[in-house]
DRENDO-1510 file (C-alpha; in Angstrom, 1 decimal, always signed):
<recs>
REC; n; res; u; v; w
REC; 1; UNK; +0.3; -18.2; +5.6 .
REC; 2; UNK; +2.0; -15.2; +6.9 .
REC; 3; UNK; +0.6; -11.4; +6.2 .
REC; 4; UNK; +3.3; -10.6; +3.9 .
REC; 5; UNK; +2.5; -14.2; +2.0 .
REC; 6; UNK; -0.8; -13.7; +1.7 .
REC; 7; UNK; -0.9; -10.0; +0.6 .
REC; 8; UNK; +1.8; -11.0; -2.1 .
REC; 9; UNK; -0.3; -13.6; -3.2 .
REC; 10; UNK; -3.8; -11.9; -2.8 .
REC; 11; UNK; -2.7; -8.4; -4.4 .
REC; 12; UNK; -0.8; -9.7; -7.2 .
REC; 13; UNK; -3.5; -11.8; -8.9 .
REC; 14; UNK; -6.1; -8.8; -8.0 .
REC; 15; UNK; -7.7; -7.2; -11.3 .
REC; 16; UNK; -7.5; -3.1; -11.3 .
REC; 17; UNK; -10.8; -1.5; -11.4 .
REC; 18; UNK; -10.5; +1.8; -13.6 .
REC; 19; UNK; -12.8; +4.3; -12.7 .
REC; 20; UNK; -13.1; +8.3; -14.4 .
REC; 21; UNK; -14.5; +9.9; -10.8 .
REC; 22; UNK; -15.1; +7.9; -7.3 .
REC; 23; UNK; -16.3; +9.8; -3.5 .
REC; 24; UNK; -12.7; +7.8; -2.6 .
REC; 25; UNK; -10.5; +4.6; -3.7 .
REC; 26; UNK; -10.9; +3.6; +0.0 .
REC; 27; UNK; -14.5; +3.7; +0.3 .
REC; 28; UNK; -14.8; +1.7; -3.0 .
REC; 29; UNK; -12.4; -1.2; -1.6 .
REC; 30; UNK; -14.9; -1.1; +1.7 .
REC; 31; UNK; -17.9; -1.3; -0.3 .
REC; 32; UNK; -16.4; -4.0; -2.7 .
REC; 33; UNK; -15.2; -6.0; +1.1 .
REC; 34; UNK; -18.2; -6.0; +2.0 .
REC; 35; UNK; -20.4; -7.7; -0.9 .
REC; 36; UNK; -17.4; -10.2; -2.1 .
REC; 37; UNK; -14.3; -12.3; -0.6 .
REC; 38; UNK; -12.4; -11.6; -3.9 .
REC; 39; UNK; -9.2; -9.1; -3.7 .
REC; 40; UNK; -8.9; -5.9; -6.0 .
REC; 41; UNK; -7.1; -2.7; -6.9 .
REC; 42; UNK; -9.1; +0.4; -7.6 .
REC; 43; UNK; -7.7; +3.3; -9.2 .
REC; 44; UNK; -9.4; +6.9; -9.5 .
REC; 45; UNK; -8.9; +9.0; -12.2 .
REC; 46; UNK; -10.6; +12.1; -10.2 .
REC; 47; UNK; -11.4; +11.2; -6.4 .
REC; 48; UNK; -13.9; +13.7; -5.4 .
REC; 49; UNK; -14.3; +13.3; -1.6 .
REC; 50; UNK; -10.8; +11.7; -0.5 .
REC; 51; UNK; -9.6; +11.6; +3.2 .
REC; 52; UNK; -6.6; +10.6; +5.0 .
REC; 53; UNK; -5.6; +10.2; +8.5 .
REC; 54; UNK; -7.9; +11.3; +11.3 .
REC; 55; UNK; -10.4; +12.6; +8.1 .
REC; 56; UNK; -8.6; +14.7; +6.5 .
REC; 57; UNK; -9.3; +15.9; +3.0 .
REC; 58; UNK; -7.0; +15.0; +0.2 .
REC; 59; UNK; -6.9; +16.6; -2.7 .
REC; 60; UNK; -7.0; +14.2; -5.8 .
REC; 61; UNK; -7.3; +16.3; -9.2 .
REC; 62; UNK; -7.3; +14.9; -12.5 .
REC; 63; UNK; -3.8; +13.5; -13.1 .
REC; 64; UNK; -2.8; +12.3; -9.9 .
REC; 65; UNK; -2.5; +9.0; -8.1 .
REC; 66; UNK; -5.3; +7.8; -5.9 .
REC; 67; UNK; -5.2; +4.0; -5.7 .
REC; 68; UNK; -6.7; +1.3; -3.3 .
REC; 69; UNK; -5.6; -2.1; -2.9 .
REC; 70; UNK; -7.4; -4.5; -1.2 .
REC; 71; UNK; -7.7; -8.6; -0.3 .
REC; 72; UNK; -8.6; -10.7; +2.8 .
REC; 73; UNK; -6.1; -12.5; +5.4 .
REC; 74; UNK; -6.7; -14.5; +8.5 .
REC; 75; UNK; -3.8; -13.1; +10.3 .
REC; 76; UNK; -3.3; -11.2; +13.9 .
REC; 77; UNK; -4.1; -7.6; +13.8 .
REC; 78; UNK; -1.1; -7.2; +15.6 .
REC; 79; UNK; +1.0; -7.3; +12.3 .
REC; 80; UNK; -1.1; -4.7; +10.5 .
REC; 81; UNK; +0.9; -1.9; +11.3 .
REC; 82; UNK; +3.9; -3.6; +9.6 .
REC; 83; UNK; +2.6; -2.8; +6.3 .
REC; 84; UNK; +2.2; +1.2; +7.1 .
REC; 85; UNK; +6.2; +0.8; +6.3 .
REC; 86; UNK; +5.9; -2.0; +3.3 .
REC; 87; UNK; +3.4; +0.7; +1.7 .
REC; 88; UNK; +5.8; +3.2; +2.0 .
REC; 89; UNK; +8.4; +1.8; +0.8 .
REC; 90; UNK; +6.5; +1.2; -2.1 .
REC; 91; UNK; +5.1; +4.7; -3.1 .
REC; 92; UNK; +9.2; +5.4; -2.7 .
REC; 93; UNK; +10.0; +3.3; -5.0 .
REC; 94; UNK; +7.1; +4.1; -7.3 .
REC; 95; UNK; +8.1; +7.9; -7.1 .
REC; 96; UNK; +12.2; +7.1; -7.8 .
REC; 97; UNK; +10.9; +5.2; -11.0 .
REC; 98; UNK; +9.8; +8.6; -12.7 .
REC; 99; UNK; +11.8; +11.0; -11.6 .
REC; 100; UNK; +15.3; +11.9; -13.2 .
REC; 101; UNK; +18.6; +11.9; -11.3 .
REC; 102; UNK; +19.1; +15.6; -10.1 .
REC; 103; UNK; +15.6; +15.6; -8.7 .
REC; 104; UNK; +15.1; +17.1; -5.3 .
REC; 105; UNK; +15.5; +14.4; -2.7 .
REC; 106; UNK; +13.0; +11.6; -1.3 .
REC; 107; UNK; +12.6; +10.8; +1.9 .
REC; 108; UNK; +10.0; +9.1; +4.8 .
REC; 109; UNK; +8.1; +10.8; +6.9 .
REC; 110; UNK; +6.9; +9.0; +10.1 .
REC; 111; UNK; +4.4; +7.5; +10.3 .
REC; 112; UNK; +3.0; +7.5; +6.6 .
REC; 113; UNK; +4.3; +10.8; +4.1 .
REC; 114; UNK; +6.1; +10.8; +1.3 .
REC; 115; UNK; +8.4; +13.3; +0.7 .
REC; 116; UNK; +9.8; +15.2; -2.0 .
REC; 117; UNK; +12.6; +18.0; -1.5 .
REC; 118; UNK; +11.4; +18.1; +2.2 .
REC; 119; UNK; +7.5; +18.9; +0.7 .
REC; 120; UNK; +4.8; +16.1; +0.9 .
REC; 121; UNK; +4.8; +14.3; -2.4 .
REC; 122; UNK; +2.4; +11.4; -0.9 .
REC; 123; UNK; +0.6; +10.2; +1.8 .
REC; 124; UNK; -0.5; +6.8; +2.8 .
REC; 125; UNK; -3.8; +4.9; +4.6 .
REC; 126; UNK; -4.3; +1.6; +5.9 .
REC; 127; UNK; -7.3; +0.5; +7.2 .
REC; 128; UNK; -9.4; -3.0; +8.1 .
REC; 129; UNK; -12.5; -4.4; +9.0 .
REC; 130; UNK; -14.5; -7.6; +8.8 .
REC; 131; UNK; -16.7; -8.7; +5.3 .
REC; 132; UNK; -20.0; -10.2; +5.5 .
REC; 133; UNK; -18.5; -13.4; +5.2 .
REC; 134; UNK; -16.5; -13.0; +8.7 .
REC; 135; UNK; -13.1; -12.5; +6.5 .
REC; 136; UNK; -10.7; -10.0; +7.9 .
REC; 137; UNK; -9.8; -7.5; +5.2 .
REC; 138; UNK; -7.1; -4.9; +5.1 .
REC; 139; UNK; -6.7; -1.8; +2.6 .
REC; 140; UNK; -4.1; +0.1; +1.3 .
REC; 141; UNK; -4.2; +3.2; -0.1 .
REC; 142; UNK; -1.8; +5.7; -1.8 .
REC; 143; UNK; -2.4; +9.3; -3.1 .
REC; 144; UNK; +0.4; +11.1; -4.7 .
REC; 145; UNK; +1.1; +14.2; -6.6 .
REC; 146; UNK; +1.7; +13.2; -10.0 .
REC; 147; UNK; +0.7; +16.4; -12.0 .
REC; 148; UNK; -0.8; +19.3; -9.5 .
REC; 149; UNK; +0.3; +19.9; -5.6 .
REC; 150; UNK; -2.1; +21.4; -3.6 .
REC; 151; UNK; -1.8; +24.4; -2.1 .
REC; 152; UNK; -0.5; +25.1; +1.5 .
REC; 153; UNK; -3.4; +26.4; +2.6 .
REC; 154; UNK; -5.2; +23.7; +1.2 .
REC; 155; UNK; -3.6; +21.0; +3.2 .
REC; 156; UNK; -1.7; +22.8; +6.1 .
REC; 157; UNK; +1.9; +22.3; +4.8 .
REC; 158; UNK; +4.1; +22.9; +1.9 .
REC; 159; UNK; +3.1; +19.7; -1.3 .
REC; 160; UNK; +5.6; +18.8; -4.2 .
REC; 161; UNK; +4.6; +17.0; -7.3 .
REC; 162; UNK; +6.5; +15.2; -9.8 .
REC; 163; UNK; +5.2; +17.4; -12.9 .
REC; 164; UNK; +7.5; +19.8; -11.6 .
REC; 165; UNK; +10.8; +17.8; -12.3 .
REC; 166; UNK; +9.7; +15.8; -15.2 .
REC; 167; UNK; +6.8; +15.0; -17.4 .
REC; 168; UNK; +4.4; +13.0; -15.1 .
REC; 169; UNK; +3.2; +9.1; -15.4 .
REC; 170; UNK; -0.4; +8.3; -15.8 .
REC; 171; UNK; -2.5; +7.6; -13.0 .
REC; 172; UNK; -2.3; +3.9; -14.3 .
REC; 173; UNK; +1.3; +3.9; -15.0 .
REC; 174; UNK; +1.9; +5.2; -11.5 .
REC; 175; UNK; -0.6; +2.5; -9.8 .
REC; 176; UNK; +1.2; -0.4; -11.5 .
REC; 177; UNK; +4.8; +1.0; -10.5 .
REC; 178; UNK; +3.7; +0.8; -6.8 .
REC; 179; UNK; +1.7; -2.4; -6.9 .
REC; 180; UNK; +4.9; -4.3; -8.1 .
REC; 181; UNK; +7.0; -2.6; -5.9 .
REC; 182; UNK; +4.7; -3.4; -2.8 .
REC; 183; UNK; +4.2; -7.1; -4.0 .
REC; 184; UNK; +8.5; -6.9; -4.2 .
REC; 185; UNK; +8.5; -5.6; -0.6 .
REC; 186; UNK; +5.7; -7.9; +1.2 .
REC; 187; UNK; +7.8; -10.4; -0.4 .
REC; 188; UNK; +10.9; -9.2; +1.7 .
REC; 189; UNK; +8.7; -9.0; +5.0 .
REC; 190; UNK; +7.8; -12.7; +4.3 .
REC; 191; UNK; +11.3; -13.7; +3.6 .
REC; 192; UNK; +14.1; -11.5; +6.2 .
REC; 193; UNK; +10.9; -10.0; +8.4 .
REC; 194; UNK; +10.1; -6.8; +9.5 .
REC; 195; UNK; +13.6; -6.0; +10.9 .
REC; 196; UNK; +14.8; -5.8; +7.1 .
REC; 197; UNK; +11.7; -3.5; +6.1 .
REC; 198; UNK; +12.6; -1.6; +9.3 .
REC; 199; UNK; +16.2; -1.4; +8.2 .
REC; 200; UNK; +15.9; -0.1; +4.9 .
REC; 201; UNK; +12.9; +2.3; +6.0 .
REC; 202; UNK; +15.3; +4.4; +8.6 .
REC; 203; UNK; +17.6; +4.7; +5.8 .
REC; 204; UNK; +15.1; +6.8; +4.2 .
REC; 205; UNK; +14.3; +8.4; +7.3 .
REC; 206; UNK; +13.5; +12.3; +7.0 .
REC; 207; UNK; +14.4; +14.1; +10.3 .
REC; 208; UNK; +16.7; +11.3; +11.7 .
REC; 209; UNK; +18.9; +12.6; +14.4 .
REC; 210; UNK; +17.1; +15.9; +14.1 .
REC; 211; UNK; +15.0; +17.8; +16.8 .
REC; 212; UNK; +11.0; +17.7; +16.0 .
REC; 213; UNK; +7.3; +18.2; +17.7 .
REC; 214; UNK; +5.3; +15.4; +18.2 .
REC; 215; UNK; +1.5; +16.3; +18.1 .
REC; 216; UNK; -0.5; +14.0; +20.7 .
REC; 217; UNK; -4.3; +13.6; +21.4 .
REC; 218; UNK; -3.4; +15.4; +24.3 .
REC; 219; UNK; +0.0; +16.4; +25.3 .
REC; 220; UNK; +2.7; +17.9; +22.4 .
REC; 221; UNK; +6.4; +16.3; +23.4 .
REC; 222; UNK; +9.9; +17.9; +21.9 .
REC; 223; UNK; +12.6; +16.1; +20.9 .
REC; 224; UNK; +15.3; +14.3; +18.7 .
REC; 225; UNK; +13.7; +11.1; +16.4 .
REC; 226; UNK; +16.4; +8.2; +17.8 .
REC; 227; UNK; +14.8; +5.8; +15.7 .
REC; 228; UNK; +12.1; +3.1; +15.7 .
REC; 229; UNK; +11.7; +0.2; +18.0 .
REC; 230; UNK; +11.2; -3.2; +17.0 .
REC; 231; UNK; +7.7; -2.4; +15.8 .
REC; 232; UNK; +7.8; +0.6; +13.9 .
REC; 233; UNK; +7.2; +3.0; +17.2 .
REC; 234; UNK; +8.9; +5.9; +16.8 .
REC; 235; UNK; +11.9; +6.8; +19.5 .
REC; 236; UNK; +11.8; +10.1; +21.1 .
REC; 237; UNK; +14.3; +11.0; +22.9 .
REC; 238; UNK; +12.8; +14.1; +25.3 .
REC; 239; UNK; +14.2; +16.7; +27.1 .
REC; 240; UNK; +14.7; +14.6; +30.3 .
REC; 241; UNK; +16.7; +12.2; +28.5 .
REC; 242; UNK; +13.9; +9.3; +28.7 .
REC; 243; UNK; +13.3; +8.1; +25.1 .
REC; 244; UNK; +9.3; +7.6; +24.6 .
REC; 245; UNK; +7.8; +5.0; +22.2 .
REC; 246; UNK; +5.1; +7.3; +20.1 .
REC; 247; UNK; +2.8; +4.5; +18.4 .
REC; 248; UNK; +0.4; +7.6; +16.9 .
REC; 249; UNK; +1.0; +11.3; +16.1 .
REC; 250; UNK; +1.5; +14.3; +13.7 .
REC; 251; UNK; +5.7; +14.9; +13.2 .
REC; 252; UNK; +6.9; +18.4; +12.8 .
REC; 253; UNK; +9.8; +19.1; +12.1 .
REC; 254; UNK; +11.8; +22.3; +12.9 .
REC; 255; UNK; +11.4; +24.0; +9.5 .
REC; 256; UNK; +7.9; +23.3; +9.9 .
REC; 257; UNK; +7.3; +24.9; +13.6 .
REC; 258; UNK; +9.0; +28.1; +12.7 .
</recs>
């Protein structure tokens, strides 16, 4: 079976694990790969030691979404960061299902935020490993800002939440809006391929066209966000006039670089 086949499959017969206060949903789906082959969604209802990208600390009060979902696949590694996109789609979709018309807009952020009105509404972690049984396993995990935003100082940029536009969903609510929208868009990378999720990602595309900073290991490049490649790289064009293919990084855009 293809990723997108057996992630469809594997997530949508997975049984969601309820839990009042975990370290971190990710951690959980780690331990759980480790002991069993069986997939599973866990959801938080506080999330006292949650990290993103490069180990950062999210903020997950009472009242917002911190989810894990998690299953086994035999396929290349090479596909993984496919789903980075799939997942987002998802927590877009999961967000436009509560929020009235009028709201402040949605968009993507490369390579895994959520945004709300130009403010990060939600961000997004994959990650993989092996089980003890030699299974390959892949996680993935949303936190989003249901009924509190952290602060700016807290997190190093402006946050949104949807309390502020309506009255929120339920942690569980919000988990089971975004596992059927993931399940709905694993189904379309199985059936038109990544080009399609690719498609409908860039039209959802926040700073499209736009100038921005790209933040490197070790160099910081300027320039406008042409688009993505074939595999979800994203397209700088620089000041030269040469377009780089950036495959990791922290996006800034102007606003944010002021």
């Amino acid at each position: 079976m293809t990723l997108g086949a057996t992630l469809s499959a594997e997530l949508s017969r997975a049984p969601l694990a309820v839990f009042d206060e975990l370290d971190s949903t990710k951690e959980e789906a780690r331990r759980r790969a480790a002991l069993s082959v069986e997939p599973g969604w866990i959801l938080a209802l506080r999330q006292t030691d949650g990290r993103g990208r490069q180990g950062r600390e999210w903020q997950a009060p009472p009242g917002n979404l911190s989810v894990t979902g998690y299953c086994f696949h035999q396929s290349p590694i090479t596909e993984l960061p496919q789903l980075s996109f799939v997942a987002a789609l998802a927590a877009y979709d999961c967000a436009a299902a509560f929020l009235p018309e009028g709201s402040a807009a949605l968009s993507l952020k490369w390579p895994n935020d959520i945004l709300l009105g130009g403010q990060k509404l939600a961000g997004l972690l994959l990650e993989s490993g092996q089980g003890s049984g030699g299974g390959n396993w892949v996680s993935i995990s949303v936190g989003m800002n249901l009924a509190a935003a952290p602060s700016a100082e807290m997190i190093g940029q402006a946050a949104a939440c949807i309390a502020e536009h309506c009255p929120p969903p339920t942690p569980a609510q919000a988990a089971r809006a975004f596992e059927k929208s993931l399940i709905e868009h694993l189904n379309t990378l199985e059936e038109s391929g990544f080009a399609t999720i690719r498609r409908v990602w860039l039209e959802r595309a926040a700073g499209l066209g736009q100038s921005i900073k790209v933040q490197l290991p070790h160099e910081t490049l300027l320039g406008v966000f042409e688009g993505l490649s074939e595999d979800g790289s994203l397209l700088l064009k620089v000041s030269e006039g040469d377009i780089r293919a950036i495959t990791a990084g922290d996006v800034f855009f102007a606003q944010e670089t002021d």
